[in-house]
NUTIZA-281795 format. One record per residue (C-alpha): residue number from 1; x, y, z. Coordinates in steps of 0.001 Angstrom, whole numbers, plus 524288, in hexadecimal, padded with zeros to 5 digits. Each point is the difference from the previous one (the first is absolute). Layout:
[pt NUM,[X,Y,Z]];
...
This chain:
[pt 1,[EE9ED,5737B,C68C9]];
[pt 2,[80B46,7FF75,7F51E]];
[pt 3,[8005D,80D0D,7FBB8]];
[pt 4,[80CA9,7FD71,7F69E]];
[pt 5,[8092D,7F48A,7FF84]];
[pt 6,[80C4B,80353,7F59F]];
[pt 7,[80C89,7FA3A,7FB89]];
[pt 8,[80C02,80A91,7FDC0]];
[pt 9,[80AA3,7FF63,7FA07]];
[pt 10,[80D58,80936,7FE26]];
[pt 11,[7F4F0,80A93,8054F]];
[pt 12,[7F70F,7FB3B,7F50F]];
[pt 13,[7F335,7F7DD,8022A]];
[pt 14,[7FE8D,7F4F8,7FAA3]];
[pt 15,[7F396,7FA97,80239]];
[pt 16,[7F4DC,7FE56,808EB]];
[pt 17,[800A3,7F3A2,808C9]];
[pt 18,[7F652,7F670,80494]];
[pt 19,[802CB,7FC8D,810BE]];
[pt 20,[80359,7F31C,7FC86]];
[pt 21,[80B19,803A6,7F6B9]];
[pt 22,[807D5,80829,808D4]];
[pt 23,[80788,7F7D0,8053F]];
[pt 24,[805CA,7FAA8,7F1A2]];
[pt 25,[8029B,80F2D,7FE0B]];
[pt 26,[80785,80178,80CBE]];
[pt 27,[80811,7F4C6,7FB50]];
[pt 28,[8057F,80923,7F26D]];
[pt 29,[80A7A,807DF,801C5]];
[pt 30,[7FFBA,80F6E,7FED5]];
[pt 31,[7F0AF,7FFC7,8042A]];
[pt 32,[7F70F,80368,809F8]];
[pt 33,[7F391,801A0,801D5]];
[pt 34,[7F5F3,809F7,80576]];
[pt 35,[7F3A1,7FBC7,805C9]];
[pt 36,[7F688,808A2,80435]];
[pt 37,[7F414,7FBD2,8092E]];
[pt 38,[7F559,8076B,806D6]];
[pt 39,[7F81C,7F9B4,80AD3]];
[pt 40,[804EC,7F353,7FF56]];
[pt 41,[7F93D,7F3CD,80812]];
[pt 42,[80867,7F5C2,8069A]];
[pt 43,[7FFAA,7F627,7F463]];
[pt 44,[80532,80A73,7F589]];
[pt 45,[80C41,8023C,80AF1]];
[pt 46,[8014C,7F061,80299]];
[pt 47,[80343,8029F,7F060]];
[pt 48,[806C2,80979,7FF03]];
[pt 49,[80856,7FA41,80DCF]];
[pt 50,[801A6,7F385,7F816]];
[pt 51,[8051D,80688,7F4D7]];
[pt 52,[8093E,80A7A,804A6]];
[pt 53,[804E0,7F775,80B1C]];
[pt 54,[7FC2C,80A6A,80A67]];
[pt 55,[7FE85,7FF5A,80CCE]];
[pt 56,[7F4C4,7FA7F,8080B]];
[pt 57,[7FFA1,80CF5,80B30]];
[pt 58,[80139,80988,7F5E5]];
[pt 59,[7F36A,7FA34,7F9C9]];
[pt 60,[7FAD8,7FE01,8082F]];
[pt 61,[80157,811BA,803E1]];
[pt 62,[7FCA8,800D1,7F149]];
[pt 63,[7F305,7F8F3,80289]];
[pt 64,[7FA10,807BC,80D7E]];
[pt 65,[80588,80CB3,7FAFA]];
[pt 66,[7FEE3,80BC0,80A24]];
[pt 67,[810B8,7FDCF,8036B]];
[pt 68,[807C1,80B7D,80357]];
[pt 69,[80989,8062A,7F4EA]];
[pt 70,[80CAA,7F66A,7FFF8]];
[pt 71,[8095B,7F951,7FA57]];
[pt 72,[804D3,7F207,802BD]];
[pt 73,[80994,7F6EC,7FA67]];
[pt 74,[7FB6D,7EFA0,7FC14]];
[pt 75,[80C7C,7FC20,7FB58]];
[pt 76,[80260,80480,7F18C]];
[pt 77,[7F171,806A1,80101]];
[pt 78,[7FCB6,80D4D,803E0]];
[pt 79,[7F1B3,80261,80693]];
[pt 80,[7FCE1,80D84,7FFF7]];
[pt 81,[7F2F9,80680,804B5]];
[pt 82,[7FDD7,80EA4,7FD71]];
[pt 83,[7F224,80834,80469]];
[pt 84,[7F9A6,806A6,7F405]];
[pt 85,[7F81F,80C7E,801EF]];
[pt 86,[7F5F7,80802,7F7DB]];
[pt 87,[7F597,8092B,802C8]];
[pt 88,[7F315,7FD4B,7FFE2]];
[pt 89,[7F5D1,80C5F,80015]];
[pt 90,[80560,804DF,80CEC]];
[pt 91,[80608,7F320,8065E]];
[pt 92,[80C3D,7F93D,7FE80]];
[pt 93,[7FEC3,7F3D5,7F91E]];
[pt 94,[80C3C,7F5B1,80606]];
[pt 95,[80341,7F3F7,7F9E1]];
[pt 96,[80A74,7F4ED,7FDF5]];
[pt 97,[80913,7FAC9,7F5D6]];
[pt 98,[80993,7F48D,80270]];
[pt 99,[80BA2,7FCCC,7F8FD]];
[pt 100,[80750,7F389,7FD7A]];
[pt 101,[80CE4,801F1,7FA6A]];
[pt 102,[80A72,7F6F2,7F955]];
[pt 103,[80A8E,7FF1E,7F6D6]];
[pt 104,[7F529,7FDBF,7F50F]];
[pt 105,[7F4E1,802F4,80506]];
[pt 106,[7F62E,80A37,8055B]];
[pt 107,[7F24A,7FF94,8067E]];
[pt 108,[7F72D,809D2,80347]];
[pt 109,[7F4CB,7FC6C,80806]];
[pt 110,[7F58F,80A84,80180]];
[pt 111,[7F748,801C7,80A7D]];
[pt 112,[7F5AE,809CF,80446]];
[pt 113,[7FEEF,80F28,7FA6D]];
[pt 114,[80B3E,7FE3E,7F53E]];
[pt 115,[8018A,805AF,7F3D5]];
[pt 116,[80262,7F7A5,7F3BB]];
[pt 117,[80EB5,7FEA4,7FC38]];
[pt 118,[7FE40,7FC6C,7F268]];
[pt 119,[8056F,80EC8,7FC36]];
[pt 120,[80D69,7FDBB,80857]];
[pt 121,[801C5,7F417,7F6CF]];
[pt 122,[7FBC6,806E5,7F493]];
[pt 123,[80B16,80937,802D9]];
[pt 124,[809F2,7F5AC,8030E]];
[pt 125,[7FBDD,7F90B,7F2F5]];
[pt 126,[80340,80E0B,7F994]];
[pt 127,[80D6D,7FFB6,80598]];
[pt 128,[805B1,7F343,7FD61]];
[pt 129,[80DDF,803B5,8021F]];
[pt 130,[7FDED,801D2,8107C]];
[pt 131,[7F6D3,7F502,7FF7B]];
[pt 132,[80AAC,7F599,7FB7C]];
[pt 133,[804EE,80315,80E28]];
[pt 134,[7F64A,7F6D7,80422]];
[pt 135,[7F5E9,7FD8C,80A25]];
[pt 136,[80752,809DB,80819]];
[pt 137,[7FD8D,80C01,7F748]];
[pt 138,[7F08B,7FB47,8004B]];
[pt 139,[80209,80144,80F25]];
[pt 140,[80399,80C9B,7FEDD]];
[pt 141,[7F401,80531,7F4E8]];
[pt 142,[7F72D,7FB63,8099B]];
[pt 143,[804B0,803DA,80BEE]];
[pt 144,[80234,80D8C,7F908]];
[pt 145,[7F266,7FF46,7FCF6]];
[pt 146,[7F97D,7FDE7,80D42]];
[pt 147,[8090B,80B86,8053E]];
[pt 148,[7FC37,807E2,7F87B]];
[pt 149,[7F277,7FDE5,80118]];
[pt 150,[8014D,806B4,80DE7]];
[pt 151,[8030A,80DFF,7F99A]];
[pt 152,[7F2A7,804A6,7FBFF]];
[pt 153,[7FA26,7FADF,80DC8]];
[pt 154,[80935,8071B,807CD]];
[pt 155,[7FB0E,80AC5,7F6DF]];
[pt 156,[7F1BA,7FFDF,802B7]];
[pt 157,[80361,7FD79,80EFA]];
[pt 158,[8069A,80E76,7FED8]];
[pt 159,[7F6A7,80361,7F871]];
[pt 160,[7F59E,7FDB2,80A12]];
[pt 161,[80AF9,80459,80C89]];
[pt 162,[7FF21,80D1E,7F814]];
[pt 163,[7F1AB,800EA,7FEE3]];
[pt 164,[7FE8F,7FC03,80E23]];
[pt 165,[809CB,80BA0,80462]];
[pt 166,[7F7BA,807AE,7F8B6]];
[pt 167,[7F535,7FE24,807DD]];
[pt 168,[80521,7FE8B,80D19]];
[pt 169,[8042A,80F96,7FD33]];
[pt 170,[7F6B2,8057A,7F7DC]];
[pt 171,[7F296,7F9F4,8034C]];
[pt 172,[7F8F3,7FE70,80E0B]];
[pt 173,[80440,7F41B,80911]];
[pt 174,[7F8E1,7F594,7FA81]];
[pt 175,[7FFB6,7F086,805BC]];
[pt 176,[801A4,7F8DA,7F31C]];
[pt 177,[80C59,8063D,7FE64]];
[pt 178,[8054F,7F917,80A2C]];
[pt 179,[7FBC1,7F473,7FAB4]];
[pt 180,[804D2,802DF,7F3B3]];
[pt 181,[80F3E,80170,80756]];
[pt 182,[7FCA7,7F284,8066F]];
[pt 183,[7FD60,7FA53,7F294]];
[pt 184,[80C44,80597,7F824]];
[pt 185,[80770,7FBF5,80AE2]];
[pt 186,[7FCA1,7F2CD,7FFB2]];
[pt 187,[80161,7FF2F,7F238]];
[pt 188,[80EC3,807FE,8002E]];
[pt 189,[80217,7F303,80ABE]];
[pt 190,[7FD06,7F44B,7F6CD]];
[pt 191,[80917,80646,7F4DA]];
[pt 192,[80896,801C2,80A7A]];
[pt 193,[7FFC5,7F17F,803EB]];
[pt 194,[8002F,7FD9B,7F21B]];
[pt 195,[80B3B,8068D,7FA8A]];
[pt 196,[809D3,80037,80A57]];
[pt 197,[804F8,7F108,7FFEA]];
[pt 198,[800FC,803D3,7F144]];
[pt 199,[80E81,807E0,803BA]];
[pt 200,[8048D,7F1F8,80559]];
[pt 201,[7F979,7F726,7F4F9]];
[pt 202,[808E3,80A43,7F6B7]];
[pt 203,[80A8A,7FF8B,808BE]];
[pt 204,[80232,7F170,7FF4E]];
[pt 205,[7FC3A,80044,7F0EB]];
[pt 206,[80D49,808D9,7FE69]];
[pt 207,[808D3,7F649,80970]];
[pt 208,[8093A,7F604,7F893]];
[pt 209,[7FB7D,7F573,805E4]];
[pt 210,[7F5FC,7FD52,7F8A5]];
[pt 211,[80485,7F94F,7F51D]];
[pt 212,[7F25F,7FFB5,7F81C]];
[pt 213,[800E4,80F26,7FE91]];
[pt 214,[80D77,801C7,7F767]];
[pt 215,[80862,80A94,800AB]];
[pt 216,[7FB83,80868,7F53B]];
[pt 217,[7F084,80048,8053B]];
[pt 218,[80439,80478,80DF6]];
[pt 219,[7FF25,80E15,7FBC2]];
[pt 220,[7F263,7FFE9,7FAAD]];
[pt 221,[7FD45,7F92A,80D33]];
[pt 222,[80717,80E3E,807FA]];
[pt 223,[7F572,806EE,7F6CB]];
[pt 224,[7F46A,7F9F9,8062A]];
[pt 225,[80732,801AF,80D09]];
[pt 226,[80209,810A3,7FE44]];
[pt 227,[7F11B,7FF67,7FC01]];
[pt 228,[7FC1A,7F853,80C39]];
[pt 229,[8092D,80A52,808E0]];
[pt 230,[7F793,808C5,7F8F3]];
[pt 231,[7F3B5,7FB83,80160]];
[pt 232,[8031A,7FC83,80FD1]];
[pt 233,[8040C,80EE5,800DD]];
[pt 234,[7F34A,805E0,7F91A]];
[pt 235,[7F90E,7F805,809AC]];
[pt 236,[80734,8037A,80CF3]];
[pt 237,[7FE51,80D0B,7FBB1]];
[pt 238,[7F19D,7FFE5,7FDEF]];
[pt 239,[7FF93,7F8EF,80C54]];
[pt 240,[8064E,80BD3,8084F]];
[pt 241,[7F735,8086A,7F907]];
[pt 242,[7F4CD,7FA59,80351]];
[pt 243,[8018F,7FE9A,80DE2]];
[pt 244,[804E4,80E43,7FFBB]];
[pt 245,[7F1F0,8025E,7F98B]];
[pt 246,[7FA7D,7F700,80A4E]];
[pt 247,[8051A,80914,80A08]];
[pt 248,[7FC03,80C79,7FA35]];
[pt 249,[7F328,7FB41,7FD81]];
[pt 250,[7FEAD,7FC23,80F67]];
[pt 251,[806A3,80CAB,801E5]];
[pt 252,[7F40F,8086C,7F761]];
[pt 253,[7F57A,7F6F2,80822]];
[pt 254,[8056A,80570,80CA1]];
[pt 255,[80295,80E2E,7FBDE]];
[pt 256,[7F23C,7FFDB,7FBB4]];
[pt 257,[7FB96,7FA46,80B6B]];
[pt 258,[8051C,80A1E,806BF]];
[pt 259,[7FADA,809FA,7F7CD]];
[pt 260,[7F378,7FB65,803CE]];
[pt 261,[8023B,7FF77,80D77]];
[pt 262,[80409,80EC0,800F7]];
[pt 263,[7F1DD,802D0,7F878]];
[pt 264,[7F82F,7FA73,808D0]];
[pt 265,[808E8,80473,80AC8]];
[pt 266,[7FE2C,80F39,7FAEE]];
[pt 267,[7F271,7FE36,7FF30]];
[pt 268,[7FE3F,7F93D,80C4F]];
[pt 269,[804E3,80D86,80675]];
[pt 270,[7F6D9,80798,7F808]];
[pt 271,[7F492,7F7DC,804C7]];
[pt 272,[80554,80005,80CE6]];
[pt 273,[800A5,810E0,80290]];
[pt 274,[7F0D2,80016,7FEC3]];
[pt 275,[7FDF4,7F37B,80894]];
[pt 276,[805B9,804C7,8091E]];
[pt 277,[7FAD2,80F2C,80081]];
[pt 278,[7F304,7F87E,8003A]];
[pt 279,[8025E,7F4EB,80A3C]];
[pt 280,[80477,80CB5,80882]];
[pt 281,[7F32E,80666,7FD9D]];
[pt 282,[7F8FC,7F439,80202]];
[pt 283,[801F8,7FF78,80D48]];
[pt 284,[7F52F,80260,808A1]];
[pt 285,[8076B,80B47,80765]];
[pt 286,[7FB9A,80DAE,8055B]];
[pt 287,[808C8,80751,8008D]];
[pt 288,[80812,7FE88,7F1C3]];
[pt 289,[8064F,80C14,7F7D4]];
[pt 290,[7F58F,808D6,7F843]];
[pt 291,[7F606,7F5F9,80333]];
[pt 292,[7F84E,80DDD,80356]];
[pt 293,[8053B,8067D,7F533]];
[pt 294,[7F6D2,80387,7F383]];
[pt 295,[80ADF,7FE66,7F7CD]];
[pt 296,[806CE,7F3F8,8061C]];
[pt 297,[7F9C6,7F693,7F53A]];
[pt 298,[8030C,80616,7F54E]];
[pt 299,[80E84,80410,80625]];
[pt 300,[8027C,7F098,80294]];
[pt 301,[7FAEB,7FB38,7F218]];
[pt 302,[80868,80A84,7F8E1]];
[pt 303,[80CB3,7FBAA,80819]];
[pt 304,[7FC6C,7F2EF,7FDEB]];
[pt 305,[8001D,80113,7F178]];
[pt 306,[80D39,808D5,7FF52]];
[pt 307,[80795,7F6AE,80646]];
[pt 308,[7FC78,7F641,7F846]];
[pt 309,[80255,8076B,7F421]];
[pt 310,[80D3F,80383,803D2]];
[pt 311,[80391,7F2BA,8033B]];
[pt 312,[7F819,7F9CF,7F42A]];
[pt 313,[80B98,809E2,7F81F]];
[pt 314,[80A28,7FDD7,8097A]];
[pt 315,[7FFF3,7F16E,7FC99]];
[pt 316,[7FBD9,80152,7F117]];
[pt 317,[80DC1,80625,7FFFF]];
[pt 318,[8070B,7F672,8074C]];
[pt 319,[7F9D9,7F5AD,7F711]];
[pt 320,[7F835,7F90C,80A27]];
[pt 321,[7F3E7,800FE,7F95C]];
């Protein structure tokens, strides 16, 4: 469940620490400390509420998982919860990681298909002059991480629009292309859902009234937000395509529909010349046109056969057959 527990300080860590010793670190001046959990039951957050001094509701979001993207206030605490996405084979892989943020102090809590964070603190570690800004600058590593984590999706989802255009106008109407639209589409909606409260988690990240994020961090904080606006636009756009693709392929389903319909329609009329030359000689009349005539059989099959031929052409031309 503990993943990493460390002690920083001037951007600089110290040392690892055990649970029960955070709260004598919280108590030294110019430290914090960054916890990191994954999958966490209820009696490693009664801990970790006990220690940090949070707040009962946000643990008890932290514990059931499956929130919304958002960002709430617990007095001097910040509880943020952010959707992570990854691809897996051909499906989009959606999972959580919450947040709690204070003047010297940062959790992450991971839940579901996450990827390990252990190389965002790596690079923090690397760069101890921004990481002496505190728990804030941490914030803003991970949150920088999980954005842009959406990137390469939104690539393969083009990736697979593209493929799908492809078919809808150079191969025959199929039915699991259609599925395949309903699919993407579904998918394009849950990193919709996803990354859009994103643009007002950044927004309030960048306001000055949150005292835990200092002045100096608010611009790495309008980074993650032009990367969200991004990442919302890539998606919107993908979205109109796809419906526009949805369209065309309903669009190439009726068109070849119709197609078909004019086939059988020309060759209905063909079939229809000789029925009907030979229901009219069918009839049990006497007196009927060269019905005495030696050469009325042949005369009738012949001009049976040339009109069809000149209207098998006549609609080979027009392109109903």
């Amino acid at each position: 469940m503990i993943v990493d527990c460390a002690e920083y300080h001037e951007g600089c860590r110290v040392t690892k620490v055990a649970i029960a010793d955070i709260n004598e670190v919280l108590k030294k001046p110019n430290r914090f400390v960054w916890i990191g959990l994954e999958e966490p039951d209820e009696a490693m957050l009664k801990i970790i509420k006990k220690e940090f001094g949070l707040h009962e509701l946000a643990i008890e979001d932290a514990l059931r998982a499956h929130q919304r993207p958002k960002i709430e206030t617990y007095g001097d605490t910040l509880f943020i919860v952010l959707r992570t996405v990854q691809m897996k084979g051909k499906r989009v892989e959606l999972g959580e990681t919450h947040f709690f943020v204070g003047h010297n102090f940062i959790v992450s809590i991971r839940h579901g298909s996450t990827i390990s964070y252990a190389d965002v603190r790596a690079r923090c570690e690397s760069t101890p002059q921004l990481l002496r800004r505190g728990p804030a600058f941490a914030l803003y590593a991970l949150m920088d991480s999980i954005v842009d984590q959406y990137f390469p999706v939104i690539d393969t989802l083009e990736d697979d629009l593209t493929s799908i255009e492809e078919k809808i106008f150079h191969e025959k109407f199929r039915r699991d292309t259609t599925v395949k639209i309903y699919k993407l589409r579904r998918q394009l909606l849950d990193v919709k859902r996803s990354v859009s409260p994103l643009i007002d988690i950044c927004n309030r990240l960048m306001r000055f009234d949150l005292k835990i994020i200092d002045e100096d961090t608010r611009p790495y904080f309008r980074d993650v937000y032009d990367h969200t606006i991004r990442i919302n636009e890539m998606v919107d756009n993908s979205r109109e395509l796809l419906s526009a693709a949805l369209e065309a392929n309903l669009s190439m389903i009726t068109i070849s529909q119709s197609e078909i319909a004019k086939k059988f329609a020309g060759w209905a009329a063909l079939i229809a010349v000789p029925t009907m030359i030979a229901g009219i000689y069918g009839m049990n009349f006497k007196s009927m046109p060269e019905l005495q005539w030696a050469w009325g059989y042949p005369f009738v099959l012949a001009s049976t056969v040339a009109i069809c031929v000149l209207l098998y052409f006549r609609f080979k031309r027009s392109g109903w057959i």
